[in-house]
C-alpha positions as a printed Julia matrix, in Angstrom:
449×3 Matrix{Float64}:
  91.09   92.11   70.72
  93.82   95.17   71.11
  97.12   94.43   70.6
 100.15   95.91   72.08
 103.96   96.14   71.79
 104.19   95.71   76.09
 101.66   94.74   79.07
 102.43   96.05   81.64
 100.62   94.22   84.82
 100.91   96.81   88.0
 100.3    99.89   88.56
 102.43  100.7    91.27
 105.98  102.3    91.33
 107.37  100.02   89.38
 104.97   99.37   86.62
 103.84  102.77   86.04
 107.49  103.79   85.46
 108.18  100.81   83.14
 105.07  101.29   81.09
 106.55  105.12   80.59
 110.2   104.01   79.92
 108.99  101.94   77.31
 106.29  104.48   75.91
 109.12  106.79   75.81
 110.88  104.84   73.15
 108.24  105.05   70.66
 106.34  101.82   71.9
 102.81  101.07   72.06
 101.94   99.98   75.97
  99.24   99.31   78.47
  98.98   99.28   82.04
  96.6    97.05   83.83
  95.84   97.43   87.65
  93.31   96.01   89.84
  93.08   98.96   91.72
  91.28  102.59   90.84
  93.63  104.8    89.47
  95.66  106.98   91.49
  94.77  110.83   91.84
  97.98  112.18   89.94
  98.5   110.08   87.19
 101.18  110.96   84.39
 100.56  108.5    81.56
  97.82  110.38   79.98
 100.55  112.53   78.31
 102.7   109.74   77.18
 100.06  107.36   75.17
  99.85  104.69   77.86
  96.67  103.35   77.72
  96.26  102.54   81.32
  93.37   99.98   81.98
  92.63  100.15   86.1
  90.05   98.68   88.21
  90.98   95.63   86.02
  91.48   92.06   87.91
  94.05   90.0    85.6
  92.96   86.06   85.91
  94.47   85.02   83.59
  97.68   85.21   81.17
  98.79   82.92   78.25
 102.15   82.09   77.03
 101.81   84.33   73.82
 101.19   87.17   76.55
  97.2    87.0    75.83
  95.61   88.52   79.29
  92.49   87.89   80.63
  91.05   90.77   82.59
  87.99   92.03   84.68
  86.89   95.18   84.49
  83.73   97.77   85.5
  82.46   97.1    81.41
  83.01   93.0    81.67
  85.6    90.63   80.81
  88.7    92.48   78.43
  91.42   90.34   76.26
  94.44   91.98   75.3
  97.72   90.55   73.44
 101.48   92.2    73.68
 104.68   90.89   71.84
 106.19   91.75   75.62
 104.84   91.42   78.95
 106.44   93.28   82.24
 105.31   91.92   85.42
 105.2    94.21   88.17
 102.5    92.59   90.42
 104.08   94.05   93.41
 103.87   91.97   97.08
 101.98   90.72   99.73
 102.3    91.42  103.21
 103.24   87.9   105.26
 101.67   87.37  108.43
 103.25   84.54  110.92
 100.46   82.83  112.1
  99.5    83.29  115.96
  97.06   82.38  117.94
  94.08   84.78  116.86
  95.02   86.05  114.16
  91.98   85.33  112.11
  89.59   87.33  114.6
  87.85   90.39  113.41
  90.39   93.29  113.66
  93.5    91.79  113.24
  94.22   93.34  109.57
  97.37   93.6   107.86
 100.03   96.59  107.13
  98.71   97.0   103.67
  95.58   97.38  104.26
  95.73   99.82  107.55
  98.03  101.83  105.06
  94.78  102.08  102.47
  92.64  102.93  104.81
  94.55  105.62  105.63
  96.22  106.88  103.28
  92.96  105.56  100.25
  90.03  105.94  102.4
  91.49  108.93  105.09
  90.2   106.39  107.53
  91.47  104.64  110.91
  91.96  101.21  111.27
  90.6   101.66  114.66
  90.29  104.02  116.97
  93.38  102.69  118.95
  95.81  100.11  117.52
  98.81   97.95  118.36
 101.15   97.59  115.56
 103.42   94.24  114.95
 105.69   92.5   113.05
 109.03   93.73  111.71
 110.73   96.17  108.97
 110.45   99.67  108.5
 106.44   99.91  107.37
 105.89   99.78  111.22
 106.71  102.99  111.76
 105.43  104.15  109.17
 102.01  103.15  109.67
 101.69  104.03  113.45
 102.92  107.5   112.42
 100.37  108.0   109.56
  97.78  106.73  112.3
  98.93  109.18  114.94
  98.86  111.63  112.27
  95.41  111.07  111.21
  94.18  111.21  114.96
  94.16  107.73  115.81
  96.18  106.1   119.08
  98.94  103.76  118.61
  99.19  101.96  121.8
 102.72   99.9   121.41
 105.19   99.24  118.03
 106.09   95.59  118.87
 109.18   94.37  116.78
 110.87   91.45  115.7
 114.07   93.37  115.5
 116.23   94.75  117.84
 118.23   98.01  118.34
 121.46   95.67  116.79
 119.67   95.05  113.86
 119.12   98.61  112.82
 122.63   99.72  113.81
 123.53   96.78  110.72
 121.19   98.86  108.73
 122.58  102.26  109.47
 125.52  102.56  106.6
 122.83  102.13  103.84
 120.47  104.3   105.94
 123.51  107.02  106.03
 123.72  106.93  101.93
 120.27  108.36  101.15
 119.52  111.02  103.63
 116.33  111.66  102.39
 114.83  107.95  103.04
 116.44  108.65  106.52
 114.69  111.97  107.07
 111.71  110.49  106.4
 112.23  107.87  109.06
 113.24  109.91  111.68
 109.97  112.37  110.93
 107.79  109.22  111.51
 109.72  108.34  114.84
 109.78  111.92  116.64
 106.39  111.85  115.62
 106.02  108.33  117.52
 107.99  109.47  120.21
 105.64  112.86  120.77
 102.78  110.79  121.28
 104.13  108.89  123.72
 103.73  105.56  122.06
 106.97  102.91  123.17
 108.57  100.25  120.93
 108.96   97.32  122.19
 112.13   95.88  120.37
 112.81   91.94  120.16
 109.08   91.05  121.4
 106.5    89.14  119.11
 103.18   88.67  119.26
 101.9    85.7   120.89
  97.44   85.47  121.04
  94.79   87.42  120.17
  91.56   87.03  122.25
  88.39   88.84  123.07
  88.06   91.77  124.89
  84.98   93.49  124.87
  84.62   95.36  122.08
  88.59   95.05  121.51
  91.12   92.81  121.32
  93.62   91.94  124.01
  97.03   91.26  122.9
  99.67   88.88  124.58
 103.09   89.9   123.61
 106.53   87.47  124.53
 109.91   88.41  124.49
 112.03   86.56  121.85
 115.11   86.22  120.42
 117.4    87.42  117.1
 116.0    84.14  115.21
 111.84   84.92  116.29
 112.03   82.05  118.88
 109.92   83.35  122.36
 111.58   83.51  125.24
 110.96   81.97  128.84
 111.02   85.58  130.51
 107.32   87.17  131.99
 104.56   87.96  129.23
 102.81   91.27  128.79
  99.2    92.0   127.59
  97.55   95.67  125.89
  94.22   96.14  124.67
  93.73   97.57  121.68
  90.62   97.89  119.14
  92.93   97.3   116.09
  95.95   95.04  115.42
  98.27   96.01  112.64
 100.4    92.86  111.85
 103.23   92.83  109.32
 106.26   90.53  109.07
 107.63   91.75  105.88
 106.46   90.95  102.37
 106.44   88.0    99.6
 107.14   88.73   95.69
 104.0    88.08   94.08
 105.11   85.32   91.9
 101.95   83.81   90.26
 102.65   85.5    86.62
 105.69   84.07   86.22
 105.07   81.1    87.64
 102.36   79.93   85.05
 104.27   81.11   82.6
 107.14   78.57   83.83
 110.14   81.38   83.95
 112.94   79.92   86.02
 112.82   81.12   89.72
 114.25   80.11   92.98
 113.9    81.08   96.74
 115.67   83.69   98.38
 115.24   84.35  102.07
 116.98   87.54  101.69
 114.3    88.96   98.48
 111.44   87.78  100.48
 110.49   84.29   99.27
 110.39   82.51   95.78
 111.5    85.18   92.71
 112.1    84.7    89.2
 115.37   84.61   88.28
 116.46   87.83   86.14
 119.37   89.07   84.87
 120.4    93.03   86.24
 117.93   94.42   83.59
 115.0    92.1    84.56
 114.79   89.9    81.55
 113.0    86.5    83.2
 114.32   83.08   81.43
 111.36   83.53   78.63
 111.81   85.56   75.67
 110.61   88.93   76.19
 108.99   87.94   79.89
 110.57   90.79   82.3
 110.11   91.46   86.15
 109.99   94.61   87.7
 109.94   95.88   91.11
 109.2    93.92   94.39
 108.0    90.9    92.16
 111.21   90.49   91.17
 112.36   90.55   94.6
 111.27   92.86   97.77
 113.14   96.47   97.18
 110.67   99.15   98.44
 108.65  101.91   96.52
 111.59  104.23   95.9
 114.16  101.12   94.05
 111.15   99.36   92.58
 110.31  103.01   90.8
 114.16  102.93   89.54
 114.39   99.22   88.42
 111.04   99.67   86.89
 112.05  102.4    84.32
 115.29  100.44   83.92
 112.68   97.06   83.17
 111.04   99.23   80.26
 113.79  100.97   78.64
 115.6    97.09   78.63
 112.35   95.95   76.94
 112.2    98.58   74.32
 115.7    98.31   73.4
 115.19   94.07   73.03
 111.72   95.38   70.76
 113.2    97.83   68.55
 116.52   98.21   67.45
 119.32   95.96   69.58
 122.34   98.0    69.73
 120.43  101.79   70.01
 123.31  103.83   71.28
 120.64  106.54   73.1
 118.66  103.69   74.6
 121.8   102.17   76.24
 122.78  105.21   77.46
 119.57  105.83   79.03
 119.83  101.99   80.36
 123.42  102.69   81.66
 121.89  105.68   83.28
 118.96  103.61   85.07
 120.97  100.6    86.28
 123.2   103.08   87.68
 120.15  105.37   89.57
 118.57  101.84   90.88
 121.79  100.42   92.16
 121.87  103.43   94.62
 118.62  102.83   95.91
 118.92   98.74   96.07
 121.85   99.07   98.34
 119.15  100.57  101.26
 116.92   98.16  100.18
 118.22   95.62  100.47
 119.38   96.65  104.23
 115.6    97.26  104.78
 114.66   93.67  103.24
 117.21   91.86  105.54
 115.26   93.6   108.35
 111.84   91.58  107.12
 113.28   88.27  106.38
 111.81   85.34  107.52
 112.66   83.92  110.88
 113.06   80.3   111.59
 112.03   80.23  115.21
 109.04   82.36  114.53
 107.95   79.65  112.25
 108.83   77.0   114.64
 106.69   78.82  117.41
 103.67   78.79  115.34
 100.95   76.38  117.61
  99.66   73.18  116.44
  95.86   73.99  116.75
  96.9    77.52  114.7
  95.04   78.05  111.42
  97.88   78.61  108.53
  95.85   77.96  105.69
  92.85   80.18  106.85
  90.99   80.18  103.26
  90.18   76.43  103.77
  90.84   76.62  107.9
  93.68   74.23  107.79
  96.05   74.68  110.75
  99.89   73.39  111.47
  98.75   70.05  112.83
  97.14   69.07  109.77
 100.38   70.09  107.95
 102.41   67.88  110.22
 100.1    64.77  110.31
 100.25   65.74  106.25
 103.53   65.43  106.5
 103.77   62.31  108.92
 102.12   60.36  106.39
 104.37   60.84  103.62
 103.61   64.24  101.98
 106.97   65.85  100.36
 106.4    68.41   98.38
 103.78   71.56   98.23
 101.82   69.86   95.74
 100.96   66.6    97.62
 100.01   68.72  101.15
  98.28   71.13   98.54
  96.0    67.62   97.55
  95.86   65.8   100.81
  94.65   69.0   103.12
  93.7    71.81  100.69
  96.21   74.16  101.78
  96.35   76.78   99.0
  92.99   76.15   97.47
  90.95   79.02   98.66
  90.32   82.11   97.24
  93.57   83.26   97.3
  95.08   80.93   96.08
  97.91   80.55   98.74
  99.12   84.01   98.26
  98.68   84.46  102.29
  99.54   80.43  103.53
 102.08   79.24  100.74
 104.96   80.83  102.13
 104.28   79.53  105.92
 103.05   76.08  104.87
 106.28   75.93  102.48
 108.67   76.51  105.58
 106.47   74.17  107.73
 106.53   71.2   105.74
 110.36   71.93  104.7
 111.08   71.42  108.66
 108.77   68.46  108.87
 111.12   66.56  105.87
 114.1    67.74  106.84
 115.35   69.08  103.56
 116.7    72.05  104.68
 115.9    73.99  101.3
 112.69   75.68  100.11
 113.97   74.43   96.34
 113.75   70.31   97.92
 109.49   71.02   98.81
 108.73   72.88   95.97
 105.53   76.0    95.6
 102.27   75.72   94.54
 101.42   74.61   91.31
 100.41   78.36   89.87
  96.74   77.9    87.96
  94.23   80.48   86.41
  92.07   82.24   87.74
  94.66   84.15   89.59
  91.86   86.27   90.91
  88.14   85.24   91.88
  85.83   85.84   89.23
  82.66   84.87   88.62
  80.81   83.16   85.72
  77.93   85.54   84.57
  80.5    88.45   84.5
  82.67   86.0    82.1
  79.4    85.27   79.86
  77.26   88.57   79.71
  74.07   88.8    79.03
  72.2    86.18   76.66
  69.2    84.68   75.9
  68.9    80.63   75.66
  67.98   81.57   71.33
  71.46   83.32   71.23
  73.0    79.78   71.49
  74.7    78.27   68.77
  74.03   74.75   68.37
  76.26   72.53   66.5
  74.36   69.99   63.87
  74.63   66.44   64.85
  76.99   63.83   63.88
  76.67   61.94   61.3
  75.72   58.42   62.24
């Protein structure tokens, strides 16, 4: 089994840059990702052994990991473990939007920007926060149609964002390069609207969009409809959590970070000895902060490794809390733009699938609820929300908000999260065993009688 000094677990903006902080400081890391490996990749030249196309499903509280890989099943140990697992996208249920077509932001964005391909060959793109834009002018760009941006937000809500906006003018650039490119193809915004149903339409998908107000909640005002073969459906993003949470760090909710987050302190250290969080798992940020706090993640973890009180490490340290503290302050304007809404919960139908790994839907939640359910972990045994393959990565966050409404608790904390279990990930049994012959079996000699 290899050993390291630090696991890193992501391989995105903020895990590659912690896994070379901490390689910079003489330490011995790897970098696991279940994706391929991106085309320019600069950890080659700083001893990082980087281990992608590897599905962790499994990690043990002396920071043993469990991974899948192309060769089979890998196990790997680290005196430290960094968890930069990134997010996932949150979609507000609606009526439809488990029909073929209906994909999320992060995926359109792979297609794209992985693949070079369209999500469709015309698309409608919904939900709230800046990826919007982003993605219908990366479609537009690569040929496709965007028929309509439909957003929870309004034109107050980005004038609130404007100050941060104002203090990195190259984040702002880049938005107003995806909007003139929005506006040139002619494609309108429709600003406080939501998406309503999804149905049928041929060979596409007609879309039926409602006004609504700051808070989500629909509107009694006249309803319009587009076709489109795609829709693109993002209402911000949730801090992938399930790390931390098996390995029992402290965390708590915040509606502002995006959902339930491990509680760190401003370097990332997590409530367990050398646990740290990095990045949107430790709260949503973006690419650009998550890079900063992730290099200010590894440096903190080599300085708690090696020598406690290295002068040129906490410079370096003072130097990255002070580089990611610029970028958080947009962030966190960006993340207030993706928070959850209460009356876009409340809207969600009672027929509407929430859970859609085990097809439960809000009614069942309610009657769940109705008959004395009052935390996650009794609706989690009385309907099977959150037992699919996913694990509740996609439902938890809707069916937590749902039932909190249904007790009356009026905090996330009072209902609780899923109980986080291995395997994090799918994985199946004969890539766990390998190949063996029935001889190859070892068995034990009998008791003694």
């Amino acid at each position: 089994m290899a050993e390291f000094d630090v696991i890193v677990i992501g391989g995105g903006p903020a895990g590659t840059n912690a896994a070379l902080a901490a390689a910079s400081a003489g330490l011995k890391v790897a970098l696991i990702d279940e994706h391929p490996a991106p085309v320019t990749l600069p950890l080659a030249e700083h001893t990082v052994t980087s281990l992608f196309s590897h599905a962790v499903w499994s990690v043990s509280g002396e920071y043993r990991i469990d991974a899948v890989g192309p060769d089979g099943p890998l196990h790997c140990m680290a005196r430290a473990l960094i968890v930069a697992s990134g997010a996932t996208v949150r979609t507000v249920p609606f009526e439809g939007w488990t029909l073929p077509g209906v994909i999320d932001l992060a995926t359109a964005a792979k297609r794209l920007a992985g693949q070079g391909t369209l999500p469709g060959r015309s698309s409608l793109v919904v939900g709230c926060g800046p990826w919007l834009a982003a993605v219908a002018a990366n479609t537009i760009d690569a040929g496709g149609r965007v028929e309509a941006i439909v957003d929870l937000a309004g034109a107050a809500d980005s004038v609130h964002a404007r100050p941060a906006k104002d203090s990195r003018p190259d984040l702002r650039v880049q938005q107003l390069n995806w909007w003139r490119t929005i506006r040139r193809a002619g494609t309108r915004r429709y600003g406080r609207w939501t998406i309503v149903r999804a149905e049928p339409a041929g060979e596409s998908l007609c879309a039926t969009l409602a006004r609504c107000d700051g808070g989500g909640r629909t509107i009694d005002a006249p309803r319009i409809t587009l076709i489109a073969d795609c829709i693109v459906v993002g209402h911000g993003f949730i801090p992938a959590t399930e790390i931390t949470a098996l390995l029992r760090a402290r965390h708590g909710y915040s509606r502002a970070a995006g959902g339930w987050i491990a509680i760190t302190d401003e370097d990332g250290r997590t409530s367990r000895a050398l646990l740290y969080c990095a990045g949107d798992a430790a709260g949503i940020v973006g690419a650009d902060a998550a890079a900063s706090h992730g290099t200010l993640v590894g440096l903190t973890c080599a300085l708690d490794l090696t020598a406690a009180g290295s002068v040129p490490l906490e410079r370096r340290i003072d130097a990255a809390r002070r580089e990611h503290e610029r970028g958080a302050h947009l962030a966190r304007a960006m993340a207030n733009l993706m928070t959850l809404r209460s009356g876009h919960v409340d809207g969600i139908p009672v027929d509407t699938i929430v859970c859609r790994c085990e097809d439960v839907r809000r009614g069942d939640i309610d009657a769940a609820s109705a008959a004395g359910a009052q935390d996650m972990n009794q609706l989690k045994a009385w309907t099977r929300c959150g037992m699919g393959l996913c694990q509740g990565r996609l439902c938890g966050d809707i069916a937590g908000e749902l039932l909190m409404r249904r007790v009356g608790a009026g905090s996330r904390e009072t209902v609780g999260w899923f109980t986080a279990r291995t395997p994090f990930r799918p994985v199946s049994i004969d890539v766990l065993t390998g190949d063996f012959r029935y001889e190859d079996i070892v068995i034990p000699n009998a008791a003694p009688l």
